[in-house]
C-alpha positions as CSV (number, residue, x, y, z in Angstrom):
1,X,-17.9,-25.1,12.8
2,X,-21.6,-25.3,11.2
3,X,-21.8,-25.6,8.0
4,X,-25.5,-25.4,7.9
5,X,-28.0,-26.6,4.9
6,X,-27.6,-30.5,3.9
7,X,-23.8,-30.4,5.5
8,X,-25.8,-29.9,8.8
9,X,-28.8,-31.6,8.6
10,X,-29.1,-34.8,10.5
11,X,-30.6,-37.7,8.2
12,X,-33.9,-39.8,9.7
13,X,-33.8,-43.3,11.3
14,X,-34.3,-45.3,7.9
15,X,-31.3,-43.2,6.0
16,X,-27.9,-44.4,5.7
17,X,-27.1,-45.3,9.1
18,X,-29.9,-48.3,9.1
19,X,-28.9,-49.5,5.3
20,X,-25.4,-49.9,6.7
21,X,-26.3,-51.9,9.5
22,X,-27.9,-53.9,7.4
23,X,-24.5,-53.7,5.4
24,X,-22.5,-55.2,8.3
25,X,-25.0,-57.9,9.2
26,X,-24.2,-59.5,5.6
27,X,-20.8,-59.5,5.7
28,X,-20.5,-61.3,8.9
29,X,-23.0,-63.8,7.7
30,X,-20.6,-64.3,4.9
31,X,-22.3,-66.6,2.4
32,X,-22.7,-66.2,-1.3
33,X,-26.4,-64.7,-1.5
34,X,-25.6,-62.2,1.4
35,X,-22.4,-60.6,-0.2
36,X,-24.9,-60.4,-2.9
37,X,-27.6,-59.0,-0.6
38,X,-24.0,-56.7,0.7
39,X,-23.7,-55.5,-2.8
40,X,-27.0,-54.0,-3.2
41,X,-27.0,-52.5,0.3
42,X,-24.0,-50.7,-0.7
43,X,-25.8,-49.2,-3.7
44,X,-28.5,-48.2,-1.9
45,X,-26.6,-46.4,0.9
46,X,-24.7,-44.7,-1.2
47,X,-27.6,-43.4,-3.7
48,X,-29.0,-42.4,-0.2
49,X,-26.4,-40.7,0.8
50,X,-26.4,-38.8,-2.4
51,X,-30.1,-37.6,-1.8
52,X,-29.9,-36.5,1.6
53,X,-26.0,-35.1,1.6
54,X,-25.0,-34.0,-2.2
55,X,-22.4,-31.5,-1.4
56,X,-20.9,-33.9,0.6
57,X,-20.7,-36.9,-1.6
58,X,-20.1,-34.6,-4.7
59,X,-16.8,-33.1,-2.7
60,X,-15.7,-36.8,-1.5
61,X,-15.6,-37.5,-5.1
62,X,-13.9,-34.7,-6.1
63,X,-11.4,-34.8,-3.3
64,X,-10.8,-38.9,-4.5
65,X,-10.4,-37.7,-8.0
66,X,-8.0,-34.5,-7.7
67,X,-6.2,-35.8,-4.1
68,X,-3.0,-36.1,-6.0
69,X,-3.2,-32.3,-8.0
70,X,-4.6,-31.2,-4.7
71,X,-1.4,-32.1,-3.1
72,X,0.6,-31.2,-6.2
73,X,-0.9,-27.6,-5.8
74,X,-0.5,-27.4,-2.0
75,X,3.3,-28.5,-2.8
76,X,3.9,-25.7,-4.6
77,X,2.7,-23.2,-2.8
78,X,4.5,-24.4,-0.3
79,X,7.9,-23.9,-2.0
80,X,6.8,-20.5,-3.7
81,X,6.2,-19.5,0.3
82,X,9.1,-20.7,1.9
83,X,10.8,-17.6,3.1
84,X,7.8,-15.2,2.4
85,X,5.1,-15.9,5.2
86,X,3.5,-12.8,6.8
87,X,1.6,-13.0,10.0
88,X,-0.8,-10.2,10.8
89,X,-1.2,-9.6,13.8
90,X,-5.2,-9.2,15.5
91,X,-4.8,-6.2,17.2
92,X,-7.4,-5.1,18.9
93,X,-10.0,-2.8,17.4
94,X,-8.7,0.6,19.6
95,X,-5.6,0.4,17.2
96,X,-7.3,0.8,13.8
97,X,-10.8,0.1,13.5
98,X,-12.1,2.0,16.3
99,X,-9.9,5.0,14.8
100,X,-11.7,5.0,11.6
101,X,-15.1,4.8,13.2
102,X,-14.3,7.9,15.3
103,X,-14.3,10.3,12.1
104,X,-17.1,8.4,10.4
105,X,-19.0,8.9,13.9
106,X,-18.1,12.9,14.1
107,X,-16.4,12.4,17.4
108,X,-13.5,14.1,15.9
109,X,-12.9,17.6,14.2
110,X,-12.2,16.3,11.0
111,X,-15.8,14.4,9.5
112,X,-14.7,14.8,6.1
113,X,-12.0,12.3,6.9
114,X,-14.8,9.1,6.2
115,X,-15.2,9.7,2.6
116,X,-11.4,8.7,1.9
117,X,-11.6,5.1,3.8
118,X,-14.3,3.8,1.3
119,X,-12.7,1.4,-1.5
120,X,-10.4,0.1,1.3
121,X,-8.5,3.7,1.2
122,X,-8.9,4.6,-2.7
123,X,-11.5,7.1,-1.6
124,X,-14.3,7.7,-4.3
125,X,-13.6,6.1,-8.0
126,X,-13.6,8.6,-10.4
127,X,-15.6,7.1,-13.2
128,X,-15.0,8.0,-16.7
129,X,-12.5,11.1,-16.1
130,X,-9.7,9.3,-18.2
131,X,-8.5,5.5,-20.0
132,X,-8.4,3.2,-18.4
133,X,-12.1,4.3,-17.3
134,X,-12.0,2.4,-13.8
135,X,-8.8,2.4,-13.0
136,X,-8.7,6.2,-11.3
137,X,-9.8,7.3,-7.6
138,X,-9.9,10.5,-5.1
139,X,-7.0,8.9,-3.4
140,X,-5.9,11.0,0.2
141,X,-2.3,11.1,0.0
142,X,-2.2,9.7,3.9
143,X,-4.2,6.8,3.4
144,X,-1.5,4.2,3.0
145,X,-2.3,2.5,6.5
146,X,-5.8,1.1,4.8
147,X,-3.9,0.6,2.0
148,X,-1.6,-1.6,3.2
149,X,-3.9,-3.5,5.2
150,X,-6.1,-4.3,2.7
151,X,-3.5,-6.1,1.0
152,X,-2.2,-8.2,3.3
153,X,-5.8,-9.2,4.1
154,X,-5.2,-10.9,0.4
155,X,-1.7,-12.1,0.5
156,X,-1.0,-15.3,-0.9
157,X,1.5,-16.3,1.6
158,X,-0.1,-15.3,4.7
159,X,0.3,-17.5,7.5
160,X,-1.8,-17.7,10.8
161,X,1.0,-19.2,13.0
162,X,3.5,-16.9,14.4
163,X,6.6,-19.9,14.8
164,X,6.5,-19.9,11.3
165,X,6.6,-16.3,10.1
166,X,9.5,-15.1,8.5
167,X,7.7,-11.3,8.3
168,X,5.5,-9.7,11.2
169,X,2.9,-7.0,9.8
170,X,1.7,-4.9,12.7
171,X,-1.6,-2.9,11.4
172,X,-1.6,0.0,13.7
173,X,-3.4,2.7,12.0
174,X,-1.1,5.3,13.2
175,X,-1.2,7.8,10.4
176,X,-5.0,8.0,11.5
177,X,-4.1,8.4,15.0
178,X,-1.7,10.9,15.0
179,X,-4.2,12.9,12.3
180,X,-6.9,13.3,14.5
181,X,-4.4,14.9,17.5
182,X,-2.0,16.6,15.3
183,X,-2.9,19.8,16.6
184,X,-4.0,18.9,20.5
185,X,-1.6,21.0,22.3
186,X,-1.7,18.2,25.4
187,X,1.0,15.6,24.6
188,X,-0.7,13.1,27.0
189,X,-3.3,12.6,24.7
190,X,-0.7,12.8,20.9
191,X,0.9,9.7,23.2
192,X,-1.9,8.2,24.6
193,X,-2.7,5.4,22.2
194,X,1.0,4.8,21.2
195,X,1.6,4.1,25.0
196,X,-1.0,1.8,25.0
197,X,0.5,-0.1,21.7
198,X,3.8,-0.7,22.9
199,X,2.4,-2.2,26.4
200,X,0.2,-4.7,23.8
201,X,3.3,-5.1,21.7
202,X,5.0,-5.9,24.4
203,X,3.3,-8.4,25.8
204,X,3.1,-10.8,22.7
205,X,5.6,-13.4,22.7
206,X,6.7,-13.3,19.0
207,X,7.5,-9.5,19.2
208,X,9.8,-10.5,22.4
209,X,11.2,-13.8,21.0
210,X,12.5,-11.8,17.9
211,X,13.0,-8.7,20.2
212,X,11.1,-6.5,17.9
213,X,13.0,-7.7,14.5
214,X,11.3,-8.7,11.2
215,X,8.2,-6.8,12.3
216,X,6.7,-3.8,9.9
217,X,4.9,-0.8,10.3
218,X,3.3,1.1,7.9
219,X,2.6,5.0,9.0
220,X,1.5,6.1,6.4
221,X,2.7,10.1,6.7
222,X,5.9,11.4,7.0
223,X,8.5,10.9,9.6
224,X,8.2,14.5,11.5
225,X,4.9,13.4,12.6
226,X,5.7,10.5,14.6
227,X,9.7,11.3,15.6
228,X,8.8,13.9,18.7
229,X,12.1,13.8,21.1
230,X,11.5,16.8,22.6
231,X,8.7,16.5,25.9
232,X,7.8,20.8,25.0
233,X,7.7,20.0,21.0
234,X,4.2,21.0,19.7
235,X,4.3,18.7,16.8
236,X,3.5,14.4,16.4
237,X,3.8,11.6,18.7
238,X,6.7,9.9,20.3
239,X,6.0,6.4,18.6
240,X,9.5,6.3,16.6
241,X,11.0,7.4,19.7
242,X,10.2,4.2,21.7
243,X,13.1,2.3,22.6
244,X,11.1,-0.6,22.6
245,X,10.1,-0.4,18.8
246,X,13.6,0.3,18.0
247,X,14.5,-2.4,16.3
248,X,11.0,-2.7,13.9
249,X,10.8,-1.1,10.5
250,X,8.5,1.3,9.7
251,X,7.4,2.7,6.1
252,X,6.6,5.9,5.6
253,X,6.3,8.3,3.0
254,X,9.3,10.5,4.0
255,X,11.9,9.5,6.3
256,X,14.9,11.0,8.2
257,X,18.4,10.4,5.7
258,X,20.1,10.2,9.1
259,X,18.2,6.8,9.5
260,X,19.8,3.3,8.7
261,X,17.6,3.5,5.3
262,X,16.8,-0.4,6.4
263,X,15.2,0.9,9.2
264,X,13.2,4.3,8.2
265,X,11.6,3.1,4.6
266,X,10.2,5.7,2.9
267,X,8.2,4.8,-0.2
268,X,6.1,6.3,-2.4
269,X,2.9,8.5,-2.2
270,X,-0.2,7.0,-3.1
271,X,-1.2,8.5,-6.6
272,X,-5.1,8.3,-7.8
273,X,-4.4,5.6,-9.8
274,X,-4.5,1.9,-9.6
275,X,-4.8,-0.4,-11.9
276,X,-6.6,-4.1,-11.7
277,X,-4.4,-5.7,-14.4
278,X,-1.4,-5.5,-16.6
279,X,-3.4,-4.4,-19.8
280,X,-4.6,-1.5,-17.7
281,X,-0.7,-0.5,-16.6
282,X,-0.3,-0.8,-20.2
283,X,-2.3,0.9,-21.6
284,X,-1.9,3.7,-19.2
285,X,1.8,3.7,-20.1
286,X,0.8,3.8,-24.2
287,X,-0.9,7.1,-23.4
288,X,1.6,8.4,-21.5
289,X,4.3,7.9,-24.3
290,X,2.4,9.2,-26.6
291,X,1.3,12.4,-25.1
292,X,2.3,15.5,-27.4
293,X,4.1,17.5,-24.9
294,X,2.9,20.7,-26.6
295,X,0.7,22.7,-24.1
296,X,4.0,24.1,-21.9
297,X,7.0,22.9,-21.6
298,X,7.1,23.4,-17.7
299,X,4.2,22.8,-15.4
300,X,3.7,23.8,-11.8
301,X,0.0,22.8,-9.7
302,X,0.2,23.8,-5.8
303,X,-0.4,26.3,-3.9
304,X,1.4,29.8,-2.7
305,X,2.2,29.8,1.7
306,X,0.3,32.4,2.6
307,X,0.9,32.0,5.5
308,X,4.7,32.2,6.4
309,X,4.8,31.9,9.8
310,X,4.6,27.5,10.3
311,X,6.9,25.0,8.9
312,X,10.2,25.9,6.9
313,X,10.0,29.9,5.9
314,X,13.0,29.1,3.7
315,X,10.8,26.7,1.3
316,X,7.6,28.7,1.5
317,X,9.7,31.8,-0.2
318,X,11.5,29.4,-2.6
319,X,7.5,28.4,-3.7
320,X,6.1,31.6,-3.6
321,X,9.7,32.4,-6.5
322,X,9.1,29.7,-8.4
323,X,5.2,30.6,-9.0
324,X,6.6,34.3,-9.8
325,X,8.9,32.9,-12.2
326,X,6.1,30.4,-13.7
327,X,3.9,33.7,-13.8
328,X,6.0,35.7,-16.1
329,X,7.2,32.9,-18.1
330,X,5.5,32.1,-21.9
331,X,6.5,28.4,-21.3
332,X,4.9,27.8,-18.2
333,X,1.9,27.1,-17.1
334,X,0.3,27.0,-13.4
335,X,-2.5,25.2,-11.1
336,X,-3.5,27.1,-8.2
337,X,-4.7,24.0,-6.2
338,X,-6.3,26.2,-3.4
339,X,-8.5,27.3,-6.1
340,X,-9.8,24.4,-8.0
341,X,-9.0,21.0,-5.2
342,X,-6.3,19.1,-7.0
343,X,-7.0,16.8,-4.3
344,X,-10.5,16.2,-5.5
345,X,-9.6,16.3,-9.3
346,X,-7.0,15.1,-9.6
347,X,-7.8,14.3,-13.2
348,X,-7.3,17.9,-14.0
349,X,-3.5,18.2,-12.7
350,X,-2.8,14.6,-15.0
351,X,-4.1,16.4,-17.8
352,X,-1.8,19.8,-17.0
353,X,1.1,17.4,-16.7
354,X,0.8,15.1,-19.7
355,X,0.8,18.2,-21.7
356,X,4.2,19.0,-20.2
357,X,8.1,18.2,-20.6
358,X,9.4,18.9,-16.9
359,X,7.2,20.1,-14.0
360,X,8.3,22.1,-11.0
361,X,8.5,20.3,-7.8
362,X,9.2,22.5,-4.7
363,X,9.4,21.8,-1.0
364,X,5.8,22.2,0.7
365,X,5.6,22.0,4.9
366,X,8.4,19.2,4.2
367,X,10.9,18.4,1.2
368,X,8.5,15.5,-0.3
369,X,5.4,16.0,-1.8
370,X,2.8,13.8,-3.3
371,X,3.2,15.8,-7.0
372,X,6.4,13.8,-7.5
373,X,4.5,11.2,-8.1
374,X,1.9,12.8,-10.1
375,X,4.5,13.7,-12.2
376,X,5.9,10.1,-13.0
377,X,2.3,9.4,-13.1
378,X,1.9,11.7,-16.4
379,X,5.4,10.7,-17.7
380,X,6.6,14.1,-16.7
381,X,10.1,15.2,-16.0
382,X,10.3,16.0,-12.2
383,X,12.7,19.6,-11.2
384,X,14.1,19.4,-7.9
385,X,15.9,21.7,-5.4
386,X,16.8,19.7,-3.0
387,X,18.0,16.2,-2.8
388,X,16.0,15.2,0.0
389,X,12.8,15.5,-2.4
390,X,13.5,12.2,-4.0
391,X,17.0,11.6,-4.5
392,X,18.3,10.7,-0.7
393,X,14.0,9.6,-0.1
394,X,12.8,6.2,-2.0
395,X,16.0,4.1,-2.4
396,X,14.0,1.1,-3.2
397,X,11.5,2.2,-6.0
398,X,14.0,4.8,-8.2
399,X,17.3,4.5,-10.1
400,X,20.3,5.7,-8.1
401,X,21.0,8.3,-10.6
402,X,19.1,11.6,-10.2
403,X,19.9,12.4,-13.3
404,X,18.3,9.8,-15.2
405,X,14.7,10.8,-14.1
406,X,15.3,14.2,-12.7
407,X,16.7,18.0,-12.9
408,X,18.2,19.3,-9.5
409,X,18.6,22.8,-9.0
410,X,20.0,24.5,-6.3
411,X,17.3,26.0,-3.9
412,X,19.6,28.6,-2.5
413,X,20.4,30.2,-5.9
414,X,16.8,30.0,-7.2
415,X,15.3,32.0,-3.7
416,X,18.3,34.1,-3.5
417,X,20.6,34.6,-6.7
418,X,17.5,35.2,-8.8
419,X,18.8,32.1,-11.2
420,X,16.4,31.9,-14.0
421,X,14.7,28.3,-13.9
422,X,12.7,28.3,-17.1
423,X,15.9,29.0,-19.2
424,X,18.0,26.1,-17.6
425,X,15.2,24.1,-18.6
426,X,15.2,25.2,-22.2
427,X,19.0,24.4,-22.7
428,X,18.8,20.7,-21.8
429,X,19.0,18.4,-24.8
430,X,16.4,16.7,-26.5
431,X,18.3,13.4,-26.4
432,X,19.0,13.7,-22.8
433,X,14.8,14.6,-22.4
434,X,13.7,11.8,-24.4
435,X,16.3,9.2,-21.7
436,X,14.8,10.6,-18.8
437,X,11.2,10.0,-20.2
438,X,12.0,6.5,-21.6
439,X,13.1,5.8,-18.0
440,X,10.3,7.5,-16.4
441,X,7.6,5.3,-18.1
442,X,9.2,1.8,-18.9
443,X,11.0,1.7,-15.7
444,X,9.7,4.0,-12.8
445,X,6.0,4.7,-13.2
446,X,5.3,0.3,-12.6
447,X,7.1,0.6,-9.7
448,X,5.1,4.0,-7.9
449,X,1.8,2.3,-9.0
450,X,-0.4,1.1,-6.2
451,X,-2.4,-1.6,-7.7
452,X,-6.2,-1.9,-6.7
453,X,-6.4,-4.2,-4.3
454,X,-8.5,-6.9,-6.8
455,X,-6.2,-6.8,-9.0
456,X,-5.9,-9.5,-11.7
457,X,-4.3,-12.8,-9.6
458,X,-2.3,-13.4,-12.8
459,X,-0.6,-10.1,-13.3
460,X,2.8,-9.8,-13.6
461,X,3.8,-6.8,-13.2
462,X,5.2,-5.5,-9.9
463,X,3.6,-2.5,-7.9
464,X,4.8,-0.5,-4.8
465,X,4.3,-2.8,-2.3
466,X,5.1,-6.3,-4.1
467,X,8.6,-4.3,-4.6
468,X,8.5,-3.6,-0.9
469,X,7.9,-7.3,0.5
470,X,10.3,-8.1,-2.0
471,X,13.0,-6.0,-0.7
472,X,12.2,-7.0,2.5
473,X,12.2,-10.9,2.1
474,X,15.4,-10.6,-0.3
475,X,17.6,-8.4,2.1
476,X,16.1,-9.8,5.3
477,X,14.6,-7.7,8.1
478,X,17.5,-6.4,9.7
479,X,19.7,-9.5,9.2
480,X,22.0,-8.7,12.5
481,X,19.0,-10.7,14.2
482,X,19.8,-13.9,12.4
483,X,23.1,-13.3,14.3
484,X,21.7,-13.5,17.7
485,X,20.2,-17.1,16.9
């Protein structure tokens, strides 16, 4: 490796080398006046050395100085690692870079796709739309994948040798893939790619030593889009269905409850914002606290299906009741998010929600959406109607008990038995509101926060994914493997 500058630079004839010849010549000679003569020599080599190669004498001293906190330091991190090394593996650029470039290129149909890859997936800071000033972005709700990646990049405990691993991170942008064919009717090409991967997976001899365990995927969508079975289905890619990746874990941000839940992780959507330190989490959560509540008590921001004849019907006309209801209701209030882009400001739905006890949280294409987490965001009361919104979803970032964050009604009574939503939620008890809000922002909103990726090395606090690798290197990857060795 060249280091260039003086680190590079050979010295001339007369430098160092000659004044330590000169060096050795008096020491064999070995008399009084020539150890003498040795003594000078060695002065002068060194103060040449100096001249010619600073950085490198300046390091040599600083190396002979600190050698024993050096290895002091190295011997910790050592211990704090054992048991948490990740390799990454370098897959080739067809598997995530080249996918990226594709929309930033306009080879795809979907251009407006770049914009949310800049700020390693954040998409575009939002400057000065609420405190703490740069902590929000125009985060896509898909863009775990970069995410993800970016950390890792930054892990402390990342290792380059695969014998040594005790966690494989595979950074397949899939999420990305499977976006830019969602809708190609050929199936060849939805499975293109993810034929390819498993061939390279394959052929790499830690994936086969360990037979696929204690390697993670991040897919950053929900399960449905990557879970086809059926060869005629006209929906996602057959990735989950590869026997050779059964035994890998994949995150996700919904998964199939038929799953081993060890298996099919599903974790939280990203939210817009993501704090650098633990005075920013703080103070984010001082706001939140102290927010009046007194603009509505119930809060709804989506948007009506229109168009009832994709995805589940049933949920599309339990929406379209619920923004009836909210219509005709004095304590509700409403976002139509076809209207104004929540997606883009999403500074305006926080502000609907921090002014709000409980908001309304309805199925959309799928039973998870990315306003559950806007709503923990704002300190908000989440209603569900369904327990596959949350409850039965993200087993490793919220309490076990529904009840202590959350109202669950039942969807077939609200779409069909006309039950009257806003006054259930006016008979709940204050003391039972105030629990569930005290748990929402001391115990649940750290733990859905994605932290910005330079975030503060010191800061303690734990976000999504330090909770995730936790999990993972706590539990072990699918301990049956440490069975078979």
């Amino acid at each position: 490796m060249s280091y260039g500058g003086v680190l590079g630079a050979p010295g001339p004839k007369s430098g160092p080398k000659v004044v330590w010849r000169w060096v050795l010549v008096c020491m064999v000679l070995g008399t009084a006046g020539a150890l003498a003569i040795c003594g000078f020599l060695a002065g002068l080599g060194n103060y040449v050395m100096r001249q010619q190669s600073p950085s490198r004498t300046i390091v040599a001293d600083i190396e002979d100085e600190f050698v024993p906190e050096a290895r002091a330091i190295r011997k910790e991190r050592i211990r704090l690692c054992q048991g948490r090394r990740v390799y990454t593996y370098n897959l080739p650029k067809q598997f995530n870079l080249d996918i990226l470039d594709r929309f930033c290129q306009n080879k795809t149909n979907y251009p407006e796709m770049c914009q949310k890859f800049i700020n390693s997936g954040l998409g575009f800071e939002l400057r000065h739309v609420m405190d703490p000033l740069e902590s929000w972005y125009r985060t896509d709700q898909f863009s775990l994948d970069l995410m993800f990646h970016e950390r890792m990049r930054k892990y402390p405990c990342a290792t380059d040798d695969p014998e040594i691993a005790d966690l494989y991170y595979v950074p397949y942008y899939v999420g990305w893939d499977i976006a830019e064919h969602l809708f190609t009717p050929q199936i060849q090409i939805r499975d293109q790619l993810v034929q390819r991967f498993v061939g390279w997976m394959m052929a790499q001899p830690s994936f086969n030593r360990l037979q696929g365990h204690k390697h993670l995927l991040v897919l950053g969508r929900i399960v449905w889009d990557f879970d086809r079975k059926v060869e005629l289905s006209n929906w996602g890619n057959s990735l989950l269905s590869a026997p050779e990746l059964e035994n890998m874990t994949s995150l996700m941000l919904e998964r199939n409850p038929s799953i081993d839940p060890e298996k099919q992780v599903a974790v939280p959507y990203p939210t817009s914002f993501h704090p650098r330190s633990d005075s920013e989490l703080k103070l984010w959560q001082k706001k939140v606290a102290s927010s009046p509540r007194n603009g509505s008590l119930v809060s709804l921001a989506g948007s009506p299906r229109r168009d009832k004849t994709k995805g589940s019907v049933m949920y599309y006309y339990l929406r379209d009741n619920l923004f009836e209801q909210c219509n005709k209701s004095e304590v509700c209030t409403f976002i139509i998010c076809d209207q104004i882009d929540c997606q883009s400001n999403p500074h305006l739905v926080t502000k609907l929600l921090l002014q709000s006890t409980f908001c309304l949280q309805p199925p959309g294409d799928s039973p998870t959406r990315k306003g559950i987490f806007d709503c923990f965001m704002a300190g908000t009361i989440p209603v569900f109607f369904t327990p596959l919104s949350a409850h039965q979803q993200y087993l490793w970032h919220l309490p076990q008990d529904g009840d202590s964050y959350s109202v669950l009604f039942d969807e077939v009574e609200v779409r069909d038995k006309g039950f009257d939503v806003m006054s259930a939620l006016k008979q709940i008890p204050p003391s039972r509101i105030k629990r569930m809000q005290r748990t929402i922002v001391e115990q649940i909103l750290p733990a859905i926060v994605y932290d910005h990726p330079d975030r503060d090395p010191n800061k303690k606090s734990r976000d999504v994914i330090d909770r995730i690798l936790e999990h993972l290197f706590t539990r072990g990857l699918h301990d049956q493997y440490d069975n078979l060795t």
